[in-house]
MARZA-514967 format. One record per atom (N, C-alpha, C, O): atom name; residue in three letters; residue number from 1; x, y, z. Coordinates in steps of 0.2 Angstrom, whole numbers. Layout:
MARZA-514967
ATOM | CA | ALA | NUM | X | Y | Z
...
END
This chain:
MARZA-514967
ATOM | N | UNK | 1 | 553 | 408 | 421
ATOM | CA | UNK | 1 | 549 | 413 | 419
ATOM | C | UNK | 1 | 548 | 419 | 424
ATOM | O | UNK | 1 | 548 | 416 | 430
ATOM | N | UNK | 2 | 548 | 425 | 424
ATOM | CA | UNK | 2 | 549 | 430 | 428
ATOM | C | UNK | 2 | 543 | 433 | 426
ATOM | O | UNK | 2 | 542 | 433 | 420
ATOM | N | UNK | 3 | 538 | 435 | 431
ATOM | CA | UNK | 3 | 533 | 439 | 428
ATOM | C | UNK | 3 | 535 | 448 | 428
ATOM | O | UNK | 3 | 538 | 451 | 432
ATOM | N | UNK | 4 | 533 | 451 | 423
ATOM | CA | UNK | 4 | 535 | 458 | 424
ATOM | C | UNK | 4 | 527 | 464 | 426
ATOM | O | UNK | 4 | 521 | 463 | 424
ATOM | N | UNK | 5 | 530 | 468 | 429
ATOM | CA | UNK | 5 | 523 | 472 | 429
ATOM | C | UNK | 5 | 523 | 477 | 424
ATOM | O | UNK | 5 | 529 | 480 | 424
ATOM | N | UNK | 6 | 516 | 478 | 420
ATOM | CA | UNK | 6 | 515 | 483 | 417
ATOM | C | UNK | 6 | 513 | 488 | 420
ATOM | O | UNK | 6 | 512 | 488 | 426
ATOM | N | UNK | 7 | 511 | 494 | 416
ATOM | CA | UNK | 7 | 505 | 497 | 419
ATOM | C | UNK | 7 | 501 | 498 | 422
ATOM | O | UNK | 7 | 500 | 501 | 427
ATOM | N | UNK | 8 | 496 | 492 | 417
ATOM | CA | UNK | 8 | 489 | 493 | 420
ATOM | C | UNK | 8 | 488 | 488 | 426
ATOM | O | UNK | 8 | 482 | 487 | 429
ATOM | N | UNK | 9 | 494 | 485 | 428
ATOM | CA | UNK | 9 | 494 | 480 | 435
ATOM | C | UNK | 9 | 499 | 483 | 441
ATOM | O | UNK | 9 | 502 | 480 | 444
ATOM | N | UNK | 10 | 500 | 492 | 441
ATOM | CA | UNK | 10 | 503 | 493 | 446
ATOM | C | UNK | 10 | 498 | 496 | 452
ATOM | O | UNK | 10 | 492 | 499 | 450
ATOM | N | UNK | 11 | 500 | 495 | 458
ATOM | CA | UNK | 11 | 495 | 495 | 463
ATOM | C | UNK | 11 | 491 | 503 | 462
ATOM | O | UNK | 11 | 485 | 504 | 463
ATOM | N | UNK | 12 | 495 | 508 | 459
ATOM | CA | UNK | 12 | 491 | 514 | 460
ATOM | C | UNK | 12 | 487 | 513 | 452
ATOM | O | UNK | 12 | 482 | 518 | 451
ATOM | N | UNK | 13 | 487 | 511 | 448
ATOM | CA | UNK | 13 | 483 | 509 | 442
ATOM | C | UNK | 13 | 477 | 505 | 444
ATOM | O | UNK | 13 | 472 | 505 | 441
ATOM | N | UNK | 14 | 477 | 500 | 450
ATOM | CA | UNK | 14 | 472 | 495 | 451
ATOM | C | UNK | 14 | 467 | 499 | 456
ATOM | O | UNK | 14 | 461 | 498 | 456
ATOM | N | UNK | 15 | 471 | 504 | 460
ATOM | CA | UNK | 15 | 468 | 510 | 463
ATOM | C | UNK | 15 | 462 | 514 | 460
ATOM | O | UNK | 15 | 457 | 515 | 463
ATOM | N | UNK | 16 | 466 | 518 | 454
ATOM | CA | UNK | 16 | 463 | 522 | 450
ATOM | C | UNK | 16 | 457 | 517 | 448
ATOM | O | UNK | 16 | 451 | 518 | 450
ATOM | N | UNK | 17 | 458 | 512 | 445
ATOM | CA | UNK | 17 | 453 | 508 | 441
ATOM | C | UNK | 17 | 446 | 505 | 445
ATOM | O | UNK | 17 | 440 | 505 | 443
ATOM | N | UNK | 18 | 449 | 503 | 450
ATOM | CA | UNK | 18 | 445 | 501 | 456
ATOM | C | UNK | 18 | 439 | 507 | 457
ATOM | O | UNK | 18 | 433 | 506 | 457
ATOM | N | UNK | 19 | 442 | 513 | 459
ATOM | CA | UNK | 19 | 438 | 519 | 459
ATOM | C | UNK | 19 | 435 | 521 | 455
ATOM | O | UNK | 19 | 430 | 525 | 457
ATOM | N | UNK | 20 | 436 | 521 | 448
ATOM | CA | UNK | 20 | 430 | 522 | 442
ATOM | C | UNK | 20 | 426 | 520 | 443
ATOM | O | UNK | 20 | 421 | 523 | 445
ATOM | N | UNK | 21 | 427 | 513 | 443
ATOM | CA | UNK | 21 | 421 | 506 | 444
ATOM | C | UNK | 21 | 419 | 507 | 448
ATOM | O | UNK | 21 | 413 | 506 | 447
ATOM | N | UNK | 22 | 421 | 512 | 455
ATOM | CA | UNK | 22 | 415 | 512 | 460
ATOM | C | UNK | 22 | 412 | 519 | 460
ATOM | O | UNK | 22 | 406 | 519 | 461
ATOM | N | UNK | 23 | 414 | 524 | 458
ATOM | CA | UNK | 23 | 411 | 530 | 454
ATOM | C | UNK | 23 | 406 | 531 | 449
ATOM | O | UNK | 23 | 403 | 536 | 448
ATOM | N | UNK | 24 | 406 | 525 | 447
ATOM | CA | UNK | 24 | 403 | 525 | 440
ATOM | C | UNK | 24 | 395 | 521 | 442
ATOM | O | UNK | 24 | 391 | 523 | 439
ATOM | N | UNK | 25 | 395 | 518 | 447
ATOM | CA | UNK | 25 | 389 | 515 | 449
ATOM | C | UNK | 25 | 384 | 521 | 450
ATOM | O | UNK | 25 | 379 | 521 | 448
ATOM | N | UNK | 26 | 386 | 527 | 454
ATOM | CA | UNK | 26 | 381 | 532 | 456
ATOM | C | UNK | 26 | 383 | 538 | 454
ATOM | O | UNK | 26 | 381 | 543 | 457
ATOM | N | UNK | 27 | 389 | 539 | 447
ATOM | CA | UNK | 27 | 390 | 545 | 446
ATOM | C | UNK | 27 | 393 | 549 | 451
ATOM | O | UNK | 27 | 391 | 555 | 450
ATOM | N | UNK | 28 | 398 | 547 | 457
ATOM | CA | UNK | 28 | 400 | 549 | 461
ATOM | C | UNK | 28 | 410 | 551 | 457
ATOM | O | UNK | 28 | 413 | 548 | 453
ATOM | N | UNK | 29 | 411 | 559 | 460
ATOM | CA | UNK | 29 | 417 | 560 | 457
ATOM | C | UNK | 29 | 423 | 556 | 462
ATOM | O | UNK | 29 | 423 | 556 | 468
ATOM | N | UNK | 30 | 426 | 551 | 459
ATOM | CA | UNK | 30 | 432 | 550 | 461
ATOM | C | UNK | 30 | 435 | 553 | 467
ATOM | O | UNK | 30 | 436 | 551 | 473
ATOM | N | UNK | 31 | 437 | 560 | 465
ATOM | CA | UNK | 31 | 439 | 561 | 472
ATOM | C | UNK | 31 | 436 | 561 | 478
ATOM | O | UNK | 31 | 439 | 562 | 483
ATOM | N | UNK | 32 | 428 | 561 | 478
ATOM | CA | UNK | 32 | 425 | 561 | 483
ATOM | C | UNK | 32 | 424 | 554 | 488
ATOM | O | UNK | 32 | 422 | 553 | 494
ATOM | N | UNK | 33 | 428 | 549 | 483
ATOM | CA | UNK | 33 | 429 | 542 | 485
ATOM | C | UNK | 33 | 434 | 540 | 491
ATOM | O | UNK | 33 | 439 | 536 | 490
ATOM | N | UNK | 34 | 434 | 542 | 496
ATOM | CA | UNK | 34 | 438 | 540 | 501
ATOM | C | UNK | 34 | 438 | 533 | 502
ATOM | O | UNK | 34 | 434 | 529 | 501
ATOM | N | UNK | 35 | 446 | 530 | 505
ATOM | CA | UNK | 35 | 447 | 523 | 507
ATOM | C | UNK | 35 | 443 | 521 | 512
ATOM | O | UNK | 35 | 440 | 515 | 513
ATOM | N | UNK | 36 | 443 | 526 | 516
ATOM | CA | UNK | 36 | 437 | 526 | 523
ATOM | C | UNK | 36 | 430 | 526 | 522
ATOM | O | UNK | 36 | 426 | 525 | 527
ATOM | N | UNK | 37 | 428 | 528 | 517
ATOM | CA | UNK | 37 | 421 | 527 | 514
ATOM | C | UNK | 37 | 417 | 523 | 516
ATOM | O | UNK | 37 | 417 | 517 | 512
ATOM | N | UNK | 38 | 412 | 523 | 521
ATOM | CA | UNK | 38 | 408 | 517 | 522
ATOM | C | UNK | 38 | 402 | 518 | 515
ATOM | O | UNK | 38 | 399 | 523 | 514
ATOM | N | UNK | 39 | 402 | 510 | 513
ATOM | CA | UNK | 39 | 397 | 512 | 506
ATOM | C | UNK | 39 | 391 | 512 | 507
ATOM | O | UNK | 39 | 386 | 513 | 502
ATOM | N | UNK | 40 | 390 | 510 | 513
ATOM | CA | UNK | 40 | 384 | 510 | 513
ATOM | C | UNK | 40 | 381 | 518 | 516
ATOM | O | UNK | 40 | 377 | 522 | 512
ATOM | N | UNK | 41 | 384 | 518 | 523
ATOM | CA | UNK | 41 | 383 | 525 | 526
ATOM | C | UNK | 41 | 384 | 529 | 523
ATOM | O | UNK | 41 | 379 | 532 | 521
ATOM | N | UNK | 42 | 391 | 533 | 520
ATOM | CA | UNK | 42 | 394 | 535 | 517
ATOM | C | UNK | 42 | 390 | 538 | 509
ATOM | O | UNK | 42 | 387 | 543 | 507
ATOM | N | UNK | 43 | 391 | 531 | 506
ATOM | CA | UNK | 43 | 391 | 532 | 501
ATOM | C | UNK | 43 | 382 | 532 | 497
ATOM | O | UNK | 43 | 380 | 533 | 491
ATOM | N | UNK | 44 | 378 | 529 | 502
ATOM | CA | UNK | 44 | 372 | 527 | 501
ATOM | C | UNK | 44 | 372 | 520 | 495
ATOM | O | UNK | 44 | 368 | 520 | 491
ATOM | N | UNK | 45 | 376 | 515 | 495
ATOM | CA | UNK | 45 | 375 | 510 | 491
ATOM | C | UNK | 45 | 370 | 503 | 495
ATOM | O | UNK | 45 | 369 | 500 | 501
ATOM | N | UNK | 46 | 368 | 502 | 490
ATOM | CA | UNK | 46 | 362 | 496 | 492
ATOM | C | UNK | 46 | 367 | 489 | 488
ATOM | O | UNK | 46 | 371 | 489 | 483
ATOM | N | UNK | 47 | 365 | 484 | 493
ATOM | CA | UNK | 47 | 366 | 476 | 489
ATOM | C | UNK | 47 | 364 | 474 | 482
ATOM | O | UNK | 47 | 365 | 468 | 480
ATOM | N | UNK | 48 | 362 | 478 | 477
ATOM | CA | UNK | 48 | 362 | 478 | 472
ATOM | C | UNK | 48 | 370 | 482 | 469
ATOM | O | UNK | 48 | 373 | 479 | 464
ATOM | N | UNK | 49 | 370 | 486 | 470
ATOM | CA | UNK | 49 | 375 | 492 | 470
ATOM | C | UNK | 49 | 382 | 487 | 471
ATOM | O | UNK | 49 | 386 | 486 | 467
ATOM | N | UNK | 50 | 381 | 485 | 477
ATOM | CA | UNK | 50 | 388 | 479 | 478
ATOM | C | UNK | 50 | 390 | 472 | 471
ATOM | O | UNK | 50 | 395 | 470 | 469
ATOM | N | UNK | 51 | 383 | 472 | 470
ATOM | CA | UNK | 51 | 384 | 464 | 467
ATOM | C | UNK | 51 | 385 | 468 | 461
ATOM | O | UNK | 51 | 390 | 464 | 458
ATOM | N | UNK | 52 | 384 | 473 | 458
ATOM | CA | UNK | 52 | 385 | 476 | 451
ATOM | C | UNK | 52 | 392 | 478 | 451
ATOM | O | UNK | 52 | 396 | 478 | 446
ATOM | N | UNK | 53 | 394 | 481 | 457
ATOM | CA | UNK | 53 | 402 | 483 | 456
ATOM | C | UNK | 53 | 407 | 479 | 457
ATOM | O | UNK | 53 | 413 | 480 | 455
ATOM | N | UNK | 54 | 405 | 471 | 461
ATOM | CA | UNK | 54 | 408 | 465 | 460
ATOM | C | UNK | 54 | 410 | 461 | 451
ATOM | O | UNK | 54 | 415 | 459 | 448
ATOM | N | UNK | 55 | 403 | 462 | 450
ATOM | CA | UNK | 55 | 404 | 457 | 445
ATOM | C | UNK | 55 | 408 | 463 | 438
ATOM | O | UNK | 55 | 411 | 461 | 433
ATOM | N | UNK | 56 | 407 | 470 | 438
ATOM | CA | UNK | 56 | 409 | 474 | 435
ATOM | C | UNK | 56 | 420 | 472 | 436
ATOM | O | UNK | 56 | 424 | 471 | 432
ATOM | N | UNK | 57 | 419 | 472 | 443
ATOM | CA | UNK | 57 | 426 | 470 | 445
ATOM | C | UNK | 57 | 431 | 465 | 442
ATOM | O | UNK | 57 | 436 | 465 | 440
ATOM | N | UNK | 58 | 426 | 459 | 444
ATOM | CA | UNK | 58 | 424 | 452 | 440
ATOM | C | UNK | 58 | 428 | 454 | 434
ATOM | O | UNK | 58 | 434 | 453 | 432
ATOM | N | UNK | 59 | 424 | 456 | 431
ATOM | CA | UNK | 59 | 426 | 454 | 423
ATOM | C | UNK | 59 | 434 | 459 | 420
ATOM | O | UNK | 59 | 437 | 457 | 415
ATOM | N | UNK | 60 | 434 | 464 | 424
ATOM | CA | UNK | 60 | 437 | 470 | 422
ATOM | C | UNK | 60 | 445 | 466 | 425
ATOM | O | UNK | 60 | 450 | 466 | 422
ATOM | N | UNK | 61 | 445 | 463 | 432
ATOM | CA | UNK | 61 | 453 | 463 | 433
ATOM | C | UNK | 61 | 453 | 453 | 431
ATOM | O | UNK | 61 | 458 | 450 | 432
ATOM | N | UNK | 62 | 447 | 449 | 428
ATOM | CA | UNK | 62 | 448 | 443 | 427
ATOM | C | UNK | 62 | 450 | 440 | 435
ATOM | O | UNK | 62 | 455 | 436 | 436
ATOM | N | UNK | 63 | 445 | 442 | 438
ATOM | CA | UNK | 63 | 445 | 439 | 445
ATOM | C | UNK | 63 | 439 | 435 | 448
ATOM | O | UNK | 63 | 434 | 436 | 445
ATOM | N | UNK | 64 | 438 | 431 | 454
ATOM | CA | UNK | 64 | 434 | 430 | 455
ATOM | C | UNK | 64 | 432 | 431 | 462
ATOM | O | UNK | 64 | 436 | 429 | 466
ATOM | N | UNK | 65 | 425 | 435 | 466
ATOM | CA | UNK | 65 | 428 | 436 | 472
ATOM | C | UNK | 65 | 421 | 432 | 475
ATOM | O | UNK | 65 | 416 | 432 | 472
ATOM | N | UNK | 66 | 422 | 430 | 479
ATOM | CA | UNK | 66 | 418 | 425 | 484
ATOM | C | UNK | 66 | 412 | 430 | 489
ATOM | O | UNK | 66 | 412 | 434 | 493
ATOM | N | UNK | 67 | 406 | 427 | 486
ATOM | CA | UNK | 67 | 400 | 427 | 491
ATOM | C | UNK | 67 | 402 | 431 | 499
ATOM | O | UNK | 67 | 400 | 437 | 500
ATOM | N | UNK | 68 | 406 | 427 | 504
ATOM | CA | UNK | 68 | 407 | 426 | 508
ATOM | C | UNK | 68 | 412 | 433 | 510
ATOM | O | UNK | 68 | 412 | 434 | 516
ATOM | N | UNK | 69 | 417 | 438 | 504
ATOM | CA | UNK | 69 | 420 | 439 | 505
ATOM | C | UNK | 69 | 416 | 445 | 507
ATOM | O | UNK | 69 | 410 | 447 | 504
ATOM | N | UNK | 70 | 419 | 450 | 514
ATOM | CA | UNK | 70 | 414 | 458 | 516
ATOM | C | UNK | 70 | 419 | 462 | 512
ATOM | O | UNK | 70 | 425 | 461 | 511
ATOM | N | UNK | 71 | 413 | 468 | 510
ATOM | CA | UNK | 71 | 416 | 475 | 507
ATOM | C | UNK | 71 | 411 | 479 | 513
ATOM | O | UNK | 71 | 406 | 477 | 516
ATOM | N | UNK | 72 | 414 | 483 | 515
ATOM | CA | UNK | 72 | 412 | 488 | 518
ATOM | C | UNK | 72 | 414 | 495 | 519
ATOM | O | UNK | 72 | 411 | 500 | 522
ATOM | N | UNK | 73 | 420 | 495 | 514
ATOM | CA | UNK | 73 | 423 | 502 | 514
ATOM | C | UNK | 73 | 426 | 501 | 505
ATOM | O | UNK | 73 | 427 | 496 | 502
ATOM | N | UNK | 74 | 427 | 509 | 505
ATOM | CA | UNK | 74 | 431 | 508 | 496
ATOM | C | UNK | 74 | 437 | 502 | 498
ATOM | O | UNK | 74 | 437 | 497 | 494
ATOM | N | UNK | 75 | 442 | 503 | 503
ATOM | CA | UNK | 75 | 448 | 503 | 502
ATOM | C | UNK | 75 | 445 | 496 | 503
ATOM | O | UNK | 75 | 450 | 493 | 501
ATOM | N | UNK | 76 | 440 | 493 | 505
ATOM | CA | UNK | 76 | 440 | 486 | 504
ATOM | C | UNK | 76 | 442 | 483 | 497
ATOM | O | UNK | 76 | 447 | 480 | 495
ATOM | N | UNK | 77 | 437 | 484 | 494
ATOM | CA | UNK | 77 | 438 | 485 | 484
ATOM | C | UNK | 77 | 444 | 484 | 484
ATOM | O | UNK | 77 | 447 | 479 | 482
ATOM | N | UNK | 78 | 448 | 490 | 485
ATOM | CA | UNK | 78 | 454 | 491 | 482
ATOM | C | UNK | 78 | 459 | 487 | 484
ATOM | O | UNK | 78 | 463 | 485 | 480
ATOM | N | UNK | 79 | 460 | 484 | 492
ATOM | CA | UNK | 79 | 463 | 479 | 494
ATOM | C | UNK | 79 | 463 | 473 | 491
ATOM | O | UNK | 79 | 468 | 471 | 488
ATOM | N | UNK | 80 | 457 | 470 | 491
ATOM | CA | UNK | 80 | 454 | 463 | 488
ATOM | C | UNK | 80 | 456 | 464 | 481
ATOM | O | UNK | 80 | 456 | 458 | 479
ATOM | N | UNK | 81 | 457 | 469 | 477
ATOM | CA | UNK | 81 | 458 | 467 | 470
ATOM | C | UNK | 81 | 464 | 467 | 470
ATOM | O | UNK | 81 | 466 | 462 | 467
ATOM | N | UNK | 82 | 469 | 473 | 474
ATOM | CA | UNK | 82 | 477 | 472 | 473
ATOM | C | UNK | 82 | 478 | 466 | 474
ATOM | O | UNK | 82 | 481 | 462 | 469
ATOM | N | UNK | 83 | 477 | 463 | 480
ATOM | CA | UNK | 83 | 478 | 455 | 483
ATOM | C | UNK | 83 | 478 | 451 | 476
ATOM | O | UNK | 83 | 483 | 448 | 475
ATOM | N | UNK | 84 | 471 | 449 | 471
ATOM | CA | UNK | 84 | 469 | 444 | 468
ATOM | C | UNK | 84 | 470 | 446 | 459
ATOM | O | UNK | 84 | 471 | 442 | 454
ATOM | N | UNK | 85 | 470 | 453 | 459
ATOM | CA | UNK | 85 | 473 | 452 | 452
ATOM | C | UNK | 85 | 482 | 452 | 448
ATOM | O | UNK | 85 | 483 | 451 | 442
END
């Protein structure tokens, strides 16, 4: 069995989707999303704001990410989902 990639599993599609999900939390335009983005400083995100964009993430790539794991910047997100989905 070979697996093939489509679309919506190529890294810059996980990118784009990744960044909605996190735009969409605070109404924030996508481009204003840098990978450097500290979300806290940055972007003003509080610990509810994280746990809403995890399980958002959660459901969206059928992943699951671990308590323990840190986000501290966008490109966090975007790494841990390319990794895991």
């Amino acid at each position: 069995m070979y697996a093939t990639t489509t679309a919506a599993t190529t890294p810059k599609n996980i990118e784009q989707q990744v960044l909605r999900i996190i735009s969409k939390r605070k109404a924030i335009k996508t481009t204003r999303l840098r990978r450097t983005a500290s979300l806290s400083r940055d972007l003003r995100f509080d610990t509810v704001d994280l746990v809403d964009i995890i399980l958002e993430l959660e459901r969206s790539f059928h992943i699951y990410v671990p308590d323990e794991v840190p986000f501290n910047t966008v490109g966090d997100f975007v790494r841990y989902v390319r990794a895991h989905a």
